[in-house]
C-alpha positions as CSV (number, residue, x, y, z in Angstrom):
1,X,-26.3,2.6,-11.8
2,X,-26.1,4.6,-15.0
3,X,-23.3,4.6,-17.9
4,X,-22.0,6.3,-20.8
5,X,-21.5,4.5,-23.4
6,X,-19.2,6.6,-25.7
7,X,-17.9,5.6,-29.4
8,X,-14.9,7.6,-30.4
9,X,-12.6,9.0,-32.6
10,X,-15.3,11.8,-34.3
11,X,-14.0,15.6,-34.0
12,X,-16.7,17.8,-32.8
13,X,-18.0,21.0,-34.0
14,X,-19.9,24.5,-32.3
15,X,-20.7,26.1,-29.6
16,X,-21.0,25.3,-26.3
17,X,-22.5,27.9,-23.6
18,X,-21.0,26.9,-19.3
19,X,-23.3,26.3,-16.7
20,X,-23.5,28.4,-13.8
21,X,-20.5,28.2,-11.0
22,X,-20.8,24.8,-9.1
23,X,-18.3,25.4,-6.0
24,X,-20.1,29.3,-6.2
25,X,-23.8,27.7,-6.3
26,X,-22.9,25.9,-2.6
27,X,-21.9,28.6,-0.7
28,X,-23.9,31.6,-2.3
29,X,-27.2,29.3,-1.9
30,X,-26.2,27.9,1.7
31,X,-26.3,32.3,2.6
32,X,-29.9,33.1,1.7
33,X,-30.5,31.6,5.2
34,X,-29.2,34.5,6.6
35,X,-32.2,36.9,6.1
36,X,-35.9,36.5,5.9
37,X,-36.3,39.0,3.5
38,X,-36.4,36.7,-0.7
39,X,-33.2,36.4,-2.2
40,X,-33.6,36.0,-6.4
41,X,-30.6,33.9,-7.7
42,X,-30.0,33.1,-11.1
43,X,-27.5,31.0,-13.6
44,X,-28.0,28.3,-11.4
45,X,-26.5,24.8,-12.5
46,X,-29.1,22.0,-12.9
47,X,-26.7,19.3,-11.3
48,X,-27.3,17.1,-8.6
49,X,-25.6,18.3,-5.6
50,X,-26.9,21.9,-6.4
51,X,-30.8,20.3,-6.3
52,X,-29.7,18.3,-3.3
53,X,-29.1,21.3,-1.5
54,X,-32.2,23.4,-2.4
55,X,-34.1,20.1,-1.3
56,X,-32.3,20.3,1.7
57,X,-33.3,24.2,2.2
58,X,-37.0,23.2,1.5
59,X,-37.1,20.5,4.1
60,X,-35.6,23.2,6.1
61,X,-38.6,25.3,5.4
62,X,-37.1,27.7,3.4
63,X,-39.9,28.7,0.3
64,X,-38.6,27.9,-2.9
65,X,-40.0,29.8,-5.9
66,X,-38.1,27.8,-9.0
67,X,-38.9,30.6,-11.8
68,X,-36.7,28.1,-14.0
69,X,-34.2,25.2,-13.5
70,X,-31.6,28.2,-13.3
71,X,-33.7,31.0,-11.6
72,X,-34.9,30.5,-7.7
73,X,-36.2,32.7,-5.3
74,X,-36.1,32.1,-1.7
75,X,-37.4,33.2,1.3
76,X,-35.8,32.1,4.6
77,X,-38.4,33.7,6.7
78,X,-39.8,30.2,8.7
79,X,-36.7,28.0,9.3
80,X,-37.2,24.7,11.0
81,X,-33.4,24.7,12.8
82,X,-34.4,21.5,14.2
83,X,-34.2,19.4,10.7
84,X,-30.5,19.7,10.8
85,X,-30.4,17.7,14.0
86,X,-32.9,15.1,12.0
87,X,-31.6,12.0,10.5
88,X,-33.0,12.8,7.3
89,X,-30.7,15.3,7.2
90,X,-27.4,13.4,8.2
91,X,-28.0,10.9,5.5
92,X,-29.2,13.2,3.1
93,X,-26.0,15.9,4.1
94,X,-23.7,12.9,4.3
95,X,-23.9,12.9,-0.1
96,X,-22.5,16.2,-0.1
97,X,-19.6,18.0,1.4
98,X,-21.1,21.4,0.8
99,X,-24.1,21.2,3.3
100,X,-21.1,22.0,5.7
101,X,-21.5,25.4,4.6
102,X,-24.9,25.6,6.5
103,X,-23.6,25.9,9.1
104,X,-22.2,29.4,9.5
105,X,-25.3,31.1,8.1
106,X,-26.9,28.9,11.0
107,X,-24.6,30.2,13.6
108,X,-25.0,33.9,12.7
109,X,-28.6,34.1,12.4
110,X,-30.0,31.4,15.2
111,X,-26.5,30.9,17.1
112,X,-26.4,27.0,16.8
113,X,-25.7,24.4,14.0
114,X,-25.4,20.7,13.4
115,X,-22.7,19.4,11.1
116,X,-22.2,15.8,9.8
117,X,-19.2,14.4,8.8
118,X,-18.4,14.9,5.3
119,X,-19.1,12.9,1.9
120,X,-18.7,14.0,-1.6
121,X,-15.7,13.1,-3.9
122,X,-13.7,10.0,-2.9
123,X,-10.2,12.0,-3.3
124,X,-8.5,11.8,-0.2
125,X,-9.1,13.4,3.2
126,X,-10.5,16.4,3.5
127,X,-10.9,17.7,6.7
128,X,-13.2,20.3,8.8
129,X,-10.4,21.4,11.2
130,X,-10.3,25.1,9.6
131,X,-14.0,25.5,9.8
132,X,-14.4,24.2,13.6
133,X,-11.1,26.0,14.9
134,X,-12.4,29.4,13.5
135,X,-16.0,28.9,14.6
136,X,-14.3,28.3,18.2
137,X,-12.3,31.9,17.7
138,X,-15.6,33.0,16.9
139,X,-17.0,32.5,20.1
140,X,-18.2,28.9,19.3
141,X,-18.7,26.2,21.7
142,X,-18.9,22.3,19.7
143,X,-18.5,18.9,20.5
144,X,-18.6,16.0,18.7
145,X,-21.4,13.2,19.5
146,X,-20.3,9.7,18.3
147,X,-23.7,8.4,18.9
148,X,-25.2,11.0,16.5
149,X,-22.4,11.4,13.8
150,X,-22.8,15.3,14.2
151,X,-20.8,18.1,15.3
152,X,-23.2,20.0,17.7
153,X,-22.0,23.6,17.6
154,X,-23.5,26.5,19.9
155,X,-23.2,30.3,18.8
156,X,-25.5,32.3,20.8
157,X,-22.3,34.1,22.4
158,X,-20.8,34.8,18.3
159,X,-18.1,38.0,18.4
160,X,-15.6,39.0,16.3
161,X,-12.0,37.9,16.0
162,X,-8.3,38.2,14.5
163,X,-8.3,35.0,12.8
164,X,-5.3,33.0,11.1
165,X,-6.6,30.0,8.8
166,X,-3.9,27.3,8.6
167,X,-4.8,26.6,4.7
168,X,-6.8,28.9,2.1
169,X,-9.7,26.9,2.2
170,X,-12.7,28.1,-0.4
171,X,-15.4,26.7,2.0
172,X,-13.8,27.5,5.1
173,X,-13.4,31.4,4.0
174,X,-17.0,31.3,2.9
175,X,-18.4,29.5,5.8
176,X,-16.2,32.0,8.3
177,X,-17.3,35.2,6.3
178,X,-21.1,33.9,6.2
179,X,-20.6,33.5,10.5
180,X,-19.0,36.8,10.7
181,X,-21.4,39.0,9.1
182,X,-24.2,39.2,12.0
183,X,-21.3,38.9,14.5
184,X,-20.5,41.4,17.3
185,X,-17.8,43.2,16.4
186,X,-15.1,43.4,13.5
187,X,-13.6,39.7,12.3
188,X,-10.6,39.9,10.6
189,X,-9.5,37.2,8.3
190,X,-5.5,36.3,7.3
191,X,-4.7,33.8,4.3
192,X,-8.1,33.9,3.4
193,X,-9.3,31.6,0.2
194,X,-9.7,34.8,-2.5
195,X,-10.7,32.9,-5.8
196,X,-13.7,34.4,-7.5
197,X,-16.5,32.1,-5.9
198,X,-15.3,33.8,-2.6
199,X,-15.7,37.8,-4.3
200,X,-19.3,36.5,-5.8
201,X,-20.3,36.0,-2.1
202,X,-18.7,39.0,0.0
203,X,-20.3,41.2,-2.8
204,X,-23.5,39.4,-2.4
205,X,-23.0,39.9,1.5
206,X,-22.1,43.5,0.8
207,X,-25.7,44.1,-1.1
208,X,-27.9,43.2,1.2
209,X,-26.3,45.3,4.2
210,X,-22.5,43.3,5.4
211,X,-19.7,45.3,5.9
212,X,-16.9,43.4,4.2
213,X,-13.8,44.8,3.1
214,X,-10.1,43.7,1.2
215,X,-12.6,41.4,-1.2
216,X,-10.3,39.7,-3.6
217,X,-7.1,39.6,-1.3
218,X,-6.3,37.0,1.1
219,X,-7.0,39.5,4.2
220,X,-10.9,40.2,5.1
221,X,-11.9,42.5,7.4
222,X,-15.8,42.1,8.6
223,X,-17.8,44.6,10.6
224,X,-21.0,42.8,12.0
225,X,-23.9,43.9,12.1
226,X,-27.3,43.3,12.9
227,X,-29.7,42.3,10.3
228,X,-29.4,41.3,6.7
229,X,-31.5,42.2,3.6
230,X,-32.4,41.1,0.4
231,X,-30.6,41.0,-3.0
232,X,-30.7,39.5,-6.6
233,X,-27.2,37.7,-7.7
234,X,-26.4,36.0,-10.8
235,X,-23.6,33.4,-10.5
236,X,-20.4,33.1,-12.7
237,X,-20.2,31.0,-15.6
238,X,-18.0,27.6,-14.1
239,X,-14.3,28.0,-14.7
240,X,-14.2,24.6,-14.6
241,X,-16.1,23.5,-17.3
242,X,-14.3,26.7,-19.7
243,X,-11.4,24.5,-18.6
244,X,-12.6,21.5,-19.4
245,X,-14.1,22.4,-23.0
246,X,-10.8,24.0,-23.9
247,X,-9.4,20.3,-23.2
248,X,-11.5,18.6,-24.9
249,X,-11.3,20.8,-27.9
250,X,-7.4,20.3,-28.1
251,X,-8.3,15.9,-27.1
252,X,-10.7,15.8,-30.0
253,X,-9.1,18.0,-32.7
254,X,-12.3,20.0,-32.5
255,X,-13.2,23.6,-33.7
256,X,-15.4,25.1,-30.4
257,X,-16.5,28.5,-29.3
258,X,-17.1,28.9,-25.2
259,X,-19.8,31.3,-25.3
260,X,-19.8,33.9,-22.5
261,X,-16.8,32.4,-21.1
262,X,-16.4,35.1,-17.9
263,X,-12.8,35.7,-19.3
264,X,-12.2,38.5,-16.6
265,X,-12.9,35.5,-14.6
266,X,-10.5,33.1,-15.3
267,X,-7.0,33.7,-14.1
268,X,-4.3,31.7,-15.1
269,X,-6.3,28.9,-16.7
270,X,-6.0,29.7,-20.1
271,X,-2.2,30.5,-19.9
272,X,-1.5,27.1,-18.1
273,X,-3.7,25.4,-21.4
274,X,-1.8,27.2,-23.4
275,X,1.6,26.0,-21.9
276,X,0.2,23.1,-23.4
277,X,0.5,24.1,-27.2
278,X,-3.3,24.8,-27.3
279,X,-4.2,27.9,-29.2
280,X,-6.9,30.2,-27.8
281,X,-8.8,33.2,-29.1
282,X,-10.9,35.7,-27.1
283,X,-14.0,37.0,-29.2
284,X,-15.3,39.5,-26.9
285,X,-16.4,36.9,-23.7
286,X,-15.8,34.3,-25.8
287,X,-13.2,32.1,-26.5
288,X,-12.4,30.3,-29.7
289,X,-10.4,27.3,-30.3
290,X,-9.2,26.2,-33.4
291,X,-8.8,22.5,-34.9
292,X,-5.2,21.4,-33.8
293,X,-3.8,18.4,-35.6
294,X,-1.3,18.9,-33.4
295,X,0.1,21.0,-29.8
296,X,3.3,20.7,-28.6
297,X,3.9,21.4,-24.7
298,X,6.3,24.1,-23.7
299,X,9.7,23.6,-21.8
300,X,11.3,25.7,-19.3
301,X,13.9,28.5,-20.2
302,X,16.9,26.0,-19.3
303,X,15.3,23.3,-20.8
304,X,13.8,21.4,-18.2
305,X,9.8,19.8,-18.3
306,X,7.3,21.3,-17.7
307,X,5.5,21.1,-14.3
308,X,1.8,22.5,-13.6
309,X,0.8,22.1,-10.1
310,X,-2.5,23.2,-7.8
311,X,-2.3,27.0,-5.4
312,X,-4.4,28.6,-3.7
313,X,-5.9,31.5,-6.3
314,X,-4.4,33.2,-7.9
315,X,-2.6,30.2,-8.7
316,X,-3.7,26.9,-11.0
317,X,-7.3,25.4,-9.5
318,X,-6.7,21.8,-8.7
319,X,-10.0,21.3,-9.9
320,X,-8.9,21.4,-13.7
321,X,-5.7,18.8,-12.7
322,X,-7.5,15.6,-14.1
323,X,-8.3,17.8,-17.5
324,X,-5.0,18.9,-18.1
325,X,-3.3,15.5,-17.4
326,X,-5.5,13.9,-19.8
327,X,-4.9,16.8,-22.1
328,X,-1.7,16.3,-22.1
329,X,-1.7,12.7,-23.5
330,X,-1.6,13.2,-26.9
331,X,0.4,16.1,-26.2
332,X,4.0,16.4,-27.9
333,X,6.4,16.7,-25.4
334,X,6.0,15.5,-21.8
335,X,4.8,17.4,-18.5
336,X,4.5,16.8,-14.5
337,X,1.3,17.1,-12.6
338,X,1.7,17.6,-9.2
339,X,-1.4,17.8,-7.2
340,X,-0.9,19.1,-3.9
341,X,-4.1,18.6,-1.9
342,X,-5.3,15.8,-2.8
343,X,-3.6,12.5,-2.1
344,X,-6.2,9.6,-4.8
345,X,-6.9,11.9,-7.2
346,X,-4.3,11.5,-9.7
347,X,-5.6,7.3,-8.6
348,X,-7.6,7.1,-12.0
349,X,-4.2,7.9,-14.1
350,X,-4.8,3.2,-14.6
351,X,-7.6,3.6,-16.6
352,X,-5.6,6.0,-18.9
353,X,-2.7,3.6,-19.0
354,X,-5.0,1.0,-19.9
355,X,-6.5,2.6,-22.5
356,X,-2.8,3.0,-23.8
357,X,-1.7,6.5,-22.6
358,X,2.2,6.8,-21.6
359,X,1.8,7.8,-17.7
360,X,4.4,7.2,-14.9
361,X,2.6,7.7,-11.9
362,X,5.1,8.5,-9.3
363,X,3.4,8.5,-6.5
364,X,-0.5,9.7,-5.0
365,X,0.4,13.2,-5.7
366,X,2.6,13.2,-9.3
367,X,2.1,12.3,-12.5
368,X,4.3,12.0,-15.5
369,X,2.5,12.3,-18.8
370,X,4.6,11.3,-21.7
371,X,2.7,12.7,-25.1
372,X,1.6,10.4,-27.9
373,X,2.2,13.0,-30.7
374,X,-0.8,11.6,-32.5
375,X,1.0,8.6,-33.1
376,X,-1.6,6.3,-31.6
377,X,-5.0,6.7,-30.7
378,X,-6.2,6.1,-27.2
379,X,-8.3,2.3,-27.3
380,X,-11.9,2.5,-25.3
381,X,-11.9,0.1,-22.4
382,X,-15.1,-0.2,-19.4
383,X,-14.5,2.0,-16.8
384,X,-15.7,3.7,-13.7
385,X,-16.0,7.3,-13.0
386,X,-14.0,7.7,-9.2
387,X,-15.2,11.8,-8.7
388,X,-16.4,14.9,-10.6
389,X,-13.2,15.8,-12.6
390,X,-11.8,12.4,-12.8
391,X,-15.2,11.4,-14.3
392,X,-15.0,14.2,-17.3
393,X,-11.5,13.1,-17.7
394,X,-12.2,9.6,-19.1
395,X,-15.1,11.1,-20.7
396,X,-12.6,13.3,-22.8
397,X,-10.6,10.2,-23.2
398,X,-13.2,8.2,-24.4
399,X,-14.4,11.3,-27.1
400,X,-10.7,10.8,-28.3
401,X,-10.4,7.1,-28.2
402,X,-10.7,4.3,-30.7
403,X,-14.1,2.5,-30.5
404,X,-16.5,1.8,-27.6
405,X,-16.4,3.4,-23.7
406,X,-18.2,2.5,-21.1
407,X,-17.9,4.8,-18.4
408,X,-20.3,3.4,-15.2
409,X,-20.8,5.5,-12.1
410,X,-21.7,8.2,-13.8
411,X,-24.0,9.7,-10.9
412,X,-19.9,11.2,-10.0
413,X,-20.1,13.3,-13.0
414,X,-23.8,14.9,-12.9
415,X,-22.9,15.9,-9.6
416,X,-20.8,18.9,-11.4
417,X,-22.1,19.1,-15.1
418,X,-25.2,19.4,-16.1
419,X,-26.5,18.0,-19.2
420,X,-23.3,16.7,-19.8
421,X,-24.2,14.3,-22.6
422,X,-27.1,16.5,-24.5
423,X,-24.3,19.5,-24.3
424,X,-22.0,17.3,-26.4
425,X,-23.9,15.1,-28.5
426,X,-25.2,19.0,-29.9
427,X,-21.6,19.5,-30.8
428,X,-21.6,15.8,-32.9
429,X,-20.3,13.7,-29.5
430,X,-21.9,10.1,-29.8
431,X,-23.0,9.2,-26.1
432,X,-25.9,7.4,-24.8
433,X,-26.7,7.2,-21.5
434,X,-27.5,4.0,-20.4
């Protein structure tokens, strides 16, 4: 198992350039399988569950054409459909939560699909129900073989439908839209997901023939049709990581410039960072942040503490939660996370403590972060990364702590960022992997 081993204390310096989209890489790569005709994709993250699932496409017979580590075309024009009924491809599936997303491309283009039961993060439960109850709307017949540890689904009779999702869900949306496109008839989608990973795909969908409509707002209207052509995307840069950079600037007292940030892209993110104290400056697509010796976090109108919870987009991603609670810590003033979704991911808030942050945590889903003001420097203790965001998390604590980190289980974190430790040794970080 590899480490981090992560000495402290050092302000960093530069420029830092975000990968490509991670949770838009998933979905936008699972839908080349619904044409034969090569689809060119580029800005693709080097991380491990993006490789995983273009390994999962090749042994799906899919021909890959890597032009670079962030440029691949493929060509869907000889699938094996079989290989997802395979036990290679329920253990190799069963590492990542996004090979769900298979399985509507699968539907509409060869009506029938296998799905596993989930892996990916440890965070809590995180359930199929929206994807299989649409499917079903859809026309879908499924059942679920114990014996196998699949989900067999069967499309071959796949219409359209008036469809009301229970939650938002990014992957549910994209999985329901990618079904829906070679459907007969019109689908019509209510309190659909609408962040920007979903418009990248409908206007990919739209490019090489679909008929979608009402992109970017949480009502999708989708005429089928019959066949699908092919179309050159380039993914967004990964909010996420803009996010997380802005943190660790503010952590580390550090001067860095987020090249080609996708601004337009962003939302709310850099207002909620700046509820913070943190001061932001847009150069063109980039964004600039200053040296802070100090931020102090904004109250309410009548006074009260400041709360930043997770929504569905437009609202706060719950992906950057972890990064703004551990922004947060040497913060002065105090603030509440409250994350909504997921019930263990606020679980890594001990390792913090131990490392002598001031958190009450209330319970699984809020957090009380009580700033240090400087006063005292976080301490580097051994720890283990739990998930994706948690892992960067204690990776910004450790950049801003006293002494040696060890962070172990590190696999968590170049699921999501790639290059991780040669990004920020470039900016003067002192990290070895080990």
């Amino acid at each position: 198992m590899n480490a981090f081993e992560v000495r402290g204390g050092k302000p960093l310096s530069g420029t830092i350039t975000p990968q490509g989209a991670k949770n838009e890489a998933l979905q936008i790569i699972s839908a080349v399988l619904l044409t034969a005709e090569p689809v060119t994709i580029t800005n693709i993250p080097d991380i491990l569950d993006v490789n995983l699932l273009i390994e999962l496409l090749g042994e799906m017979n899919v021909k890959l054409e890597r032009v670079s580590r962030d440029t691949c075309i493929f060509r869907a024009d000889d699938v094996n459909v079989d290989y997802l009924h395979s036990e290679d491809f329920r253990k190799k599936s069963g590492r990542l939560r996004g090979s769900v997303m298979l399985a509507g491309p699968m539907l509409a283009r060869f009506g029938k699909a296998f799905i596993p039961k989930p892996g990916g993060d440890k965070i809590g439960r995180r359930r199929l129900d929206t994807h299989i109850l649409a499917f079903e709307k859809l026309g879908t017949r499924f059942d679920y073989n114990a014996e196998d540890g699949f989900f067999h689904l069967d499309g071959t009779n796949l219409h359209g439908a008036d469809l009301l999702l229970d939650e938002p869900s990014v992957t549910g949306t994209a999985n329901i839209v990618m079904a829906a496109v070679r459907a007969k008839g019109t689908t019509t989608i209510y309190n659909a997901a609408c962040e920007p990973y979903i418009q990248q795909l409908c206007g990919m969908l739209n490019r090489m023939g679909a008929r979608i409509s009402g992109i970017s707002s949480n009502r999708l209207v989708i005429e089928g049709v019959d066949e699908l052509g092919g179309t050159t995307h380039r993914m967004l840069p990964d909010m996420i990581e803009v996010g997380s950079f802005i943190g660790l600037a503010a952590m580390t007292q550090s001067e860095i410039t987020i090249k080609d940030a996708g601004i337009e892209h962003l939302g709310i993110i850099p207002d909620k960072f700046r509820q913070l104290g943190i001061q932001l400056e847009y150069r063109g697509d980039d964004i600039y942040i200053p040296a802070q010796k100090e931020y102090t976090v904004q109250r309410y109108l009548d006074g009260g503490v400041l709360t930043i919870y997770d929504h569905p987009w437009p609202g706060f991603t719950p992906d950057l939660l972890s990064i703004v609670l551990v922004t947060a810590i040497q913060a002065t003033g105090s603030v509440l996370i409250h994350q909504k979704m997921f019930e263990s991911r606020l679980f890594f808030v001990d390792k913090l403590i131990d490392m002598g942050a001031q958190i009450i945590l209330c319970d699984p889903h809020r957090a009380v972060v009580i700033g240090l003001e400087r006063q005292q420097r976080l301490r580097g203790i051994t720890m283990s990364s739990p998930d994706i965001r948690a892992g960067v998390a204690l990776l910004i604590a450790a950049l801003s702590a006293e002494g040696k980190s060890v962070i172990q289980n590190i696999e968590q974190i170049d699921r999501g960022y790639q290059y991780i430790d040669q990004r920020l040794m470039a900016l003067g970080a002192d990290i070895k992997r080990l």
